[in-house]
C-alpha positions as CSV (number, residue, x, y, z in Angstrom):
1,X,57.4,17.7,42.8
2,X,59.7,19.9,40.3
3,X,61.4,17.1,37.6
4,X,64.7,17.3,37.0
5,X,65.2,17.8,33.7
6,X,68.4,16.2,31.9
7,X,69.3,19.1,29.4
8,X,68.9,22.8,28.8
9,X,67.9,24.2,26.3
10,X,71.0,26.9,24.8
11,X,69.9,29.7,22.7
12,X,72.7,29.1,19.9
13,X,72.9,30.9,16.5
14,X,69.9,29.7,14.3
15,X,70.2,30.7,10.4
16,X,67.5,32.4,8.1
17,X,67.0,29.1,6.5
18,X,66.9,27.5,9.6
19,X,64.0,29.5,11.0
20,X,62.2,29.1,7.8
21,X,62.4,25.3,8.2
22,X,60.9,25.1,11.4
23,X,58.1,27.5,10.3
24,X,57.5,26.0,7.0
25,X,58.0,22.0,7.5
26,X,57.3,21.7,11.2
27,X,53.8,20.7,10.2
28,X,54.7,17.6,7.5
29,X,57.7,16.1,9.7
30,X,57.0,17.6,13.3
31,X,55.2,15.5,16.6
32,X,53.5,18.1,18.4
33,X,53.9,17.2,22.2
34,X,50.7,15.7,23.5
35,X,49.9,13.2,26.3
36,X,48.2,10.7,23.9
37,X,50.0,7.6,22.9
38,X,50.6,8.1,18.8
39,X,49.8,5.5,16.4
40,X,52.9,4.8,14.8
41,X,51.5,2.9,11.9
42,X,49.3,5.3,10.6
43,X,52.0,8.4,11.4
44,X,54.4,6.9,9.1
45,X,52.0,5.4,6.5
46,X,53.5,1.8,7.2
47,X,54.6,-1.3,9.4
48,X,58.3,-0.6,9.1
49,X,60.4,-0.6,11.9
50,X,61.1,2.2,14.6
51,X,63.7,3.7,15.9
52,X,64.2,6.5,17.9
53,X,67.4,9.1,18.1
54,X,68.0,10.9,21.9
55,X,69.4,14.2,21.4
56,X,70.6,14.1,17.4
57,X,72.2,17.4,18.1
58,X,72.7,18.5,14.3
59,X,71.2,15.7,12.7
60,X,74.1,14.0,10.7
61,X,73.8,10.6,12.3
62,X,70.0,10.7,12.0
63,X,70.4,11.7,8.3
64,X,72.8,8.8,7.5
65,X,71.1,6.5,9.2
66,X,67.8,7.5,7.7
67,X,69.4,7.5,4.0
68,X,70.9,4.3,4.5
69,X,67.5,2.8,6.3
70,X,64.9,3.5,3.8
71,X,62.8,1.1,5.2
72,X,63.1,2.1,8.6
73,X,61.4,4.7,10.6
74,X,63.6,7.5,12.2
75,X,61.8,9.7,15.1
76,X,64.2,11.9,16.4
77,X,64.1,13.9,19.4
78,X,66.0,16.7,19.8
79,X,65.0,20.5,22.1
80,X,68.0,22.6,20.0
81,X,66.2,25.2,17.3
82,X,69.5,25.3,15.1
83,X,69.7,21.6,15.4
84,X,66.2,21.1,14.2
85,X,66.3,23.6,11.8
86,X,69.2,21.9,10.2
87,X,68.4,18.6,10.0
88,X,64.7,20.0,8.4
89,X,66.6,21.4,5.6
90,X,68.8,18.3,4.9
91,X,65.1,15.5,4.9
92,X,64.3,18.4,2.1
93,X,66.9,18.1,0.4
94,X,68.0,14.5,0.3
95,X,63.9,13.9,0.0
96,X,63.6,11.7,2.9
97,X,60.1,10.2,4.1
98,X,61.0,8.1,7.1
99,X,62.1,10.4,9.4
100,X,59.5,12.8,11.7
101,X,60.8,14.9,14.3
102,X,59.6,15.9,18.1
103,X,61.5,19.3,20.0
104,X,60.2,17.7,23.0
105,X,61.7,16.2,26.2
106,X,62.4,12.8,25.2
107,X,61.3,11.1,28.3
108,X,58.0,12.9,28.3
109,X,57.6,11.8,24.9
110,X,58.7,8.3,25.8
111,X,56.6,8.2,28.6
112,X,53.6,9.6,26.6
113,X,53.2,9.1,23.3
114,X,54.8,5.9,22.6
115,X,53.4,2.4,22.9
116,X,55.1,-0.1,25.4
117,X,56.7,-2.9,23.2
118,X,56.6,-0.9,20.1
119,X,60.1,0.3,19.3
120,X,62.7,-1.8,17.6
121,X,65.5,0.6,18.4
122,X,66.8,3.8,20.7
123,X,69.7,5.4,20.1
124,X,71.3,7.7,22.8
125,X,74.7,9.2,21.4
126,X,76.7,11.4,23.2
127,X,74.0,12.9,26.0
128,X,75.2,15.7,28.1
129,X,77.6,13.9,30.5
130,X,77.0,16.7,33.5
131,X,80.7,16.1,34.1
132,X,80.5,18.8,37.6
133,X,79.2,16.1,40.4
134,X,76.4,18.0,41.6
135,X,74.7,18.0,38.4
136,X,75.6,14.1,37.9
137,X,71.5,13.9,39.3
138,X,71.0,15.5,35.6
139,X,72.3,12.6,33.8
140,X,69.5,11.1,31.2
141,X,71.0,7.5,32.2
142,X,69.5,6.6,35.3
143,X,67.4,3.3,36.2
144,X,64.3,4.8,35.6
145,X,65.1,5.9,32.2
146,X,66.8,2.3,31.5
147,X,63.6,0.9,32.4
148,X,61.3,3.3,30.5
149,X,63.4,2.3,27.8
150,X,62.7,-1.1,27.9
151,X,59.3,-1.4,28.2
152,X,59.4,0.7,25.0
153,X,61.3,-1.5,23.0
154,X,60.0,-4.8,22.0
155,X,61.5,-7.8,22.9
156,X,64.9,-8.2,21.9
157,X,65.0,-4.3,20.8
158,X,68.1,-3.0,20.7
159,X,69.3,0.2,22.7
160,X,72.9,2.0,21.6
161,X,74.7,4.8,23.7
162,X,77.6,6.3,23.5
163,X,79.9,8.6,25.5
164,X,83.2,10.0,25.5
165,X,83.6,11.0,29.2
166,X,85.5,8.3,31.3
167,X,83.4,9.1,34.6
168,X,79.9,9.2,33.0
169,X,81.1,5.7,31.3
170,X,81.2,4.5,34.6
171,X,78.4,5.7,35.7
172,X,76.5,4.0,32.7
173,X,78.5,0.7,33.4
174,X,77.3,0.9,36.7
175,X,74.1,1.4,36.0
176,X,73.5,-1.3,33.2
177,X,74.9,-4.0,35.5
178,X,71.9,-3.5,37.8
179,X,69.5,-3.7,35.3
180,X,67.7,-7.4,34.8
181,X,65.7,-6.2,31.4
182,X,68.9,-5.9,29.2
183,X,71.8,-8.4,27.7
184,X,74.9,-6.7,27.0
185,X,75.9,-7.6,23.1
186,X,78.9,-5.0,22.7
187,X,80.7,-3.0,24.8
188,X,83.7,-1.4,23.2
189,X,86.7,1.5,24.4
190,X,88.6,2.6,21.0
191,X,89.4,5.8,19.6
192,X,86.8,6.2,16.9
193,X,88.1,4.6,14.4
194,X,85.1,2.3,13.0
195,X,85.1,-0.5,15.7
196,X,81.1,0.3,15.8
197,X,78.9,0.1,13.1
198,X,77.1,3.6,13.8
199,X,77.6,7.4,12.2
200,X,80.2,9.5,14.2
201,X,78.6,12.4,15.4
202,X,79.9,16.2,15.9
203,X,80.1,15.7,19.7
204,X,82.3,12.5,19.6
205,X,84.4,14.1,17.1
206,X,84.8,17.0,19.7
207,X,85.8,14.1,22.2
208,X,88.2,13.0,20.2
209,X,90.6,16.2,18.9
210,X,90.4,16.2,23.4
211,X,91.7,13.3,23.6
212,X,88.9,11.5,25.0
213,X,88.6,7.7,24.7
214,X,85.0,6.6,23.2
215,X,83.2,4.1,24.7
216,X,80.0,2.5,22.8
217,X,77.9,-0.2,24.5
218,X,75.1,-2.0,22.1
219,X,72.0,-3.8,24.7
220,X,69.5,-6.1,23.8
221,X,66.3,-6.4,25.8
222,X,65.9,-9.9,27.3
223,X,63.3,-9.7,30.0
């Protein structure tokens, strides 16, 4: 049975430097895709906590986070050359050892290579809301993934999304009030003016110059 995937991978414009940091770094901060569950502990040297970033696009939010997190481990996930190219070249320069990064699909990955009850935190900003109804099938936030993601986490793991399209917002809403394994803590509508203690991210600053309300939701795994 073909899987639908919930992205597509672009070819966009990826730099000289880019290139060179996916050729010359991949090996010291890059998960290689296999089907065997990784040991987190020994990947990142330590016990520290672990979150995960869905889709960092170009890598600002994870940076911040990252730099303002030393003692917190960043995996992010992310299919986008450029993106990963960039966000290579910015853990070089700001020296950064907490953060590794896999090009693979993140519910593969999820499904695969992490340990149930072993993440203290997901972050999903911004996914592709699939805004044409036909492709609304596409949409990462389903009940599968919302499940996947908590038997991830451990308990009382936290999982953040955001979006800035009204109709996938409802779709989300919808979907989180089915779902027994998660507490809403915050759910929040505002214009992106620091209501939510996160980064801002390229795509919600797109939303925003639209028009576009944001809409941030913060859930806490109970059950």
């Amino acid at each position: 049975m073909r899987t639908v995937k919930s992205f597509v991978k672009r070819n966009g414009r990826i730099t000289t430097g880019q290139i060179f940091a996916l050729k010359k770094m991949w090996c010291k901060f890059g998960i290689d895709y296999t089907e065997k569950t990784l040991d987190l502990k020994r990947l990142f040297g330590n016990q520290s906590p672990v979150h995960i970033d869905i889709g960092f696009g170009d890598g600002n939010a994870l940076i911040q986070e990252a730099e303002k997190n030393p003692k917190t481990n960043f995996i992010g996930i992310e299919v986008h050359r450029p993106g990963i190219g960039r966000c290579l070249i910015e853990i070089k320069k700001k020296q950064l050892s907490n953060i590794l990064i896999s090009s693979h699909d993140a519910q593969e990955v999820m499904k695969s290579q992490i340990k149930d009850d072993s993440l203290d935190r997901i972050n999903l900003y911004f996914p592709d809301p699939w805004p044409k109804k036909r492709h609304h099938k596409r949409r990462i936030i389903q009940t599968e993934f919302l499940n996947l993601c908590a038997k991830k986490l451990k308990m009382h793991g936290i999982f953040c999304i955001a979006t800035d399209w009204r109709n996938y917002a409802e779709h989300i809403d919808s979907v989180i009030d089915l779902n027994e394994n998660f507490t809403i803590k915050i759910r929040l509508i505002h214009k992106g003016e620091g209501e939510i203690n996160r980064p801002s991210t390229k795509f919600e600053k797109k939303g925003l110059k639209k028009g576009h309300l944001i809409w941030d939701w913060v859930l806490k795994k109970t059950n």
